[in-house]
N, C-alpha and C positions, 0 to 999 in steps of 0.2 A: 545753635540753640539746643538745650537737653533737654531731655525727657519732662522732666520735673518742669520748666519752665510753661511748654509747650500748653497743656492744659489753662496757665492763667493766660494767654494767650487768645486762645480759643474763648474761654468765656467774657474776656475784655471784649473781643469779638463780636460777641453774642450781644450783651449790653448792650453795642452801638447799636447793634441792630432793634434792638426790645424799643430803645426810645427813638430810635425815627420812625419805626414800624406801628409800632401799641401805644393804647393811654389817651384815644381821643374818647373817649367816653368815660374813661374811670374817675369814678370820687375822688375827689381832694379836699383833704382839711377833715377827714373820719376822727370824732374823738378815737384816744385810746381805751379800749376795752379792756377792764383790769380783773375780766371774771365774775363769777356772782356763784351762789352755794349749787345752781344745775348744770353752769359751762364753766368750763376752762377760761382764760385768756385768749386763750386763739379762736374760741368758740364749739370744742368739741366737747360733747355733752358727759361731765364725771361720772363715776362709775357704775351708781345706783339709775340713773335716766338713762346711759348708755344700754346697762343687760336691758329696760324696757323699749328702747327704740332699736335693738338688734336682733330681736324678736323677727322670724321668717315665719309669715301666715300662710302654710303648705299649702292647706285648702283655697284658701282665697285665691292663691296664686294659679292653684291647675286649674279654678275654673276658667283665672283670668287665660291661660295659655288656651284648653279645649275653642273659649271664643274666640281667638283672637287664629285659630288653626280654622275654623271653621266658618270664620266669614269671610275668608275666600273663596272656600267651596261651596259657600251657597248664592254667593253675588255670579261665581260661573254654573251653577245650576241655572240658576234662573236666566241667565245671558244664552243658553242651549235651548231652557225650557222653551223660551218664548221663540226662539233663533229670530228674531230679528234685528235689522242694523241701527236700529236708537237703542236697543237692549245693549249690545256691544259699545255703544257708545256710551253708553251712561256707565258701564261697567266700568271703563276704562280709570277718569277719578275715585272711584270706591277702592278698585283694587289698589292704588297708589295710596291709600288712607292706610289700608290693609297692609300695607306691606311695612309701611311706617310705625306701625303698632307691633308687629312682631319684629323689626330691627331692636325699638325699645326694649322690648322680651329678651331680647340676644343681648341688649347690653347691659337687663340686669342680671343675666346670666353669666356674662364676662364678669360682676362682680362676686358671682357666687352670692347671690342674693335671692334668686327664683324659689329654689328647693333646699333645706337644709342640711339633706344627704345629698353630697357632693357628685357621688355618682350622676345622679337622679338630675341634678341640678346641669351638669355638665351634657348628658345625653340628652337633653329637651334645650336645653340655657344655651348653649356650643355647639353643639352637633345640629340638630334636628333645625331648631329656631336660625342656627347660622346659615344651614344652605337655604332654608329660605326666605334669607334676608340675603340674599344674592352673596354669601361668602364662602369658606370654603370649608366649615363646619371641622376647625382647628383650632386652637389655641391662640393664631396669630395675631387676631381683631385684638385679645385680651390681655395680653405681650404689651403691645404696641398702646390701649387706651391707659393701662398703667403708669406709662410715662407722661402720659395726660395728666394725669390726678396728682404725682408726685410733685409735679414742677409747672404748671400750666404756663404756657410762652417760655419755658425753656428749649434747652439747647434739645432734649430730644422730642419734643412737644410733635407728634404728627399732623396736627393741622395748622400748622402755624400761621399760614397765607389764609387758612379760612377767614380765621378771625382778625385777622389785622388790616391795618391801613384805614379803619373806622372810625369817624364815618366818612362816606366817599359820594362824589357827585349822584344826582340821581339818575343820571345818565349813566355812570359806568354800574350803579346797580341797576338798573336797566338788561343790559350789557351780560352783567352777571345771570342774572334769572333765563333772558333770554337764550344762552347756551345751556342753561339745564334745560329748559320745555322742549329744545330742539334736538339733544342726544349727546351733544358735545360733550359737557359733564362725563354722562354714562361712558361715553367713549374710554376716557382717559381714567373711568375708574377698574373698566374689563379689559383694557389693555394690554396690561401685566399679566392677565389672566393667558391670552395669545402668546405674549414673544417669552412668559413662561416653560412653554412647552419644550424650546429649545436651547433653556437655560436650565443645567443641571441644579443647578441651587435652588429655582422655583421650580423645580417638574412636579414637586410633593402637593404644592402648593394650586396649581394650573389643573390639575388631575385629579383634585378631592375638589374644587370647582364643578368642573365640569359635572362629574360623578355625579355632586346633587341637581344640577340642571337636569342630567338625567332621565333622574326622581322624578322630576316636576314635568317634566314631559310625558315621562310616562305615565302618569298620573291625566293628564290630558287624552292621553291617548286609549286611557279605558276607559273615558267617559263619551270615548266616541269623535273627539275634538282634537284631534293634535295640533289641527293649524291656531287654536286657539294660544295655545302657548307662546306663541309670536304678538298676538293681540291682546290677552289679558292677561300677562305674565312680565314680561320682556319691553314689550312697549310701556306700561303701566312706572316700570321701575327707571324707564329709561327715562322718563318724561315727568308725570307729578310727582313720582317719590322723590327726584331730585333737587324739585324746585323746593320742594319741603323740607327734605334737608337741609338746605341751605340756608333757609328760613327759620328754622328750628335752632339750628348751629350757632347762627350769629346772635340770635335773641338769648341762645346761654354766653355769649363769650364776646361778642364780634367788641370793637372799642376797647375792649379792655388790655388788661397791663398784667402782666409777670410781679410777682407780690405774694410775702408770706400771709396778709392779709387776705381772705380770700374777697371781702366786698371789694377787692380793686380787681378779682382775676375771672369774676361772676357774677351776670345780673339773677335779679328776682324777679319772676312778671305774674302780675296776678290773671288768673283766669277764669273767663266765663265758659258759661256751659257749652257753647258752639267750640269755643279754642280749646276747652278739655277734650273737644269731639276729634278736632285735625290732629293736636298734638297734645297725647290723654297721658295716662300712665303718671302722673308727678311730675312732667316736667317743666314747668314751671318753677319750681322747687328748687332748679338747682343751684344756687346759692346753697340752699342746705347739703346736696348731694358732696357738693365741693367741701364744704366744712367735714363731714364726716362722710365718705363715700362706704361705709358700712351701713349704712341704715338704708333698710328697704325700700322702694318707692311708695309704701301704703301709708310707712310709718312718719313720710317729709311733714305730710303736716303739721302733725304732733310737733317736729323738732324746731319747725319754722316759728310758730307759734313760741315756743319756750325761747327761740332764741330774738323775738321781736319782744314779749314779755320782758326778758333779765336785759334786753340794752343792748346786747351787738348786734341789732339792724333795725336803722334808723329808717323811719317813715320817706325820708328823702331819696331814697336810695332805690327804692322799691316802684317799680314798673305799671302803672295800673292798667293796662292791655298791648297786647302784640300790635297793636296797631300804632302807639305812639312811641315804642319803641322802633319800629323798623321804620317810623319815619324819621326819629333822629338819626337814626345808621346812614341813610341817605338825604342826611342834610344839602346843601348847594355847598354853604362855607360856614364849617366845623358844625360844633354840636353841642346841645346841652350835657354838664357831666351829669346830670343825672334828669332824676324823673318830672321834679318838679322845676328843673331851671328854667 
């Protein structure tokens, strides 16, 4: 076989895989969208709405970073203040909320979205925000979610198993959650992180890890607590931030399909005030995010709005809480394509 061949090969490949794998959830039968005088076709906002929804609200934004830095240090203030073992315990979910709120931060930071001097944006967005979204406060998360946005369920898609095979027994999601609340998950996500160590090609990578754990320890440890860091740190991420992940993950993607349409590759879910609390920041939105992943997280409303307004996103489509979506995800046998089926 040659070179040239080899490639349609591989993504013949891939297709078999996109349709056994993806597409129990996606719309079918979407008119086609032929533009209006604010979107494109494809639905990405012309020139004149785009400069206004690519607008980065610096101030908005550091305040939103100082709180979202700062309500971990005061949920383990108050976890010392009081030292007692329901303090600790109650800590435990908050910090896992907490950490899921500055993961978000890190990944509008991987779009360069945070701050609009880059520096600024990368040393707080990438650095700072990554090691304490348990990463390695690099480049690599933002590498790697690029090929997310370019091609979602394509051939270099890195979650690909997240979101497929949807929806699935409620048993094996079951199954699922149940090895994130148990450590499993985390295992296999700091894994790499260990047999890095002894892999020249990840030492870079295993070592700016750690380095921020570090941080985070000794940050504990001037507060007088170090064994805290195993308890409101570690466990925290090991256990609720996973389950929420996961949760989060699949309510943007799980069901769906590989498609230059993006309503086939991304739901919408509307949120209340409690779901803005678990999972804040915009995301809900990301249907919009996916259409134009330049535009801020402040800005999704605005763009959701104009693009429910001019017709490419139909009432049908649209998720009216996280709860009826991740019960279709874990239908018995199959599932509605959409919101209202």
């Amino acid at each position: 076989m040659t070179d040239v061949a080899q490639p349609a090969l591989e993504s013949q490949d891939h297709d078999q895989v996109v349709a056994r794998a993806t597409g129990g959830m996606a719309p079918s039968g979407l008119d086609v969208f032929a533009g209006s005088n604010r979107l494109r076709p494809d639905g990405r906002p012309r020139a004149d709405l785009r400069a206004e929804l690519r607008k980065i609200p610096d101030l908005a934004n550091a305040a939103t970073v100082v709180s979202a830095v700062a309500l971990p240090a005061l949920v383990v203030a108050l976890a010392i203040w009081l030292e007692h073992w329901l303090a600790v315990l109650a800590a435990i979910p908050l910090m896992g909320f907490a950490q899921n709120r500055m993961f978000i931060l890190h990944h509008e930071g991987a779009h360069r979205l945070l701050f609009s001097r880059r520096r600024l944006n990368d040393l707080i967005g990438i650095t700072v925000l990554g090691w304490l979204a348990f990463g390695t406060g690099t480049h690599h998360y933002r590498r790697g979610h690029a090929n997310h946005h370019r091609d979602e369920f394509g051939p270099k898609e890195p979650d690909f198993l997240l979101y497929s095979f949807y929806p699935i027994a409620p048993a094996s999601f079951r199954r699922k959650l149940r090895r994130d609340a148990t450590g499993v998950s985390f295992w296999r996500i700091v894994k790499p992180r260990f047999t890095g160590i002894v892999k020249p090609e990840f030492l870079n990578l295993s070592l700016r890890f750690f380095a921020g754990q570090l941080v985070v320890l000794a940050m504990f440890a001037l507060a007088g607590k170090p064994q805290y860091y195993l308890l409101l740190w570690v466990l925290p991420y090991a256990t609720v931030y996973q389950v929420m992940n996961r949760l989060r993950s699949i309510s943007e993607h799980g069901g769906m399909t590989r498609s230059d349409d993006r309503r086939r590759t991304s739901h919408h879910v509307k949120q209340s005030l409690l779901s803005k609390l678990m999972v804040p920041l915009g995301v809900g939105y990301h249907l919009a995010h996916h259409v134009d992943s330049g535009v801020p997280f402040r800005n999704l409303p605005r763009f959701h709005q104009v693009l429910v307004e001019d017709g490419y996103l139909p009432d049908d489509i649209v998720w009216p809480n996280y709860r009826s979506l991740w019960k279709a995800l874990a239908a018995p046998s199959g599932a509605p394509s959409t919101a209202e089926a």
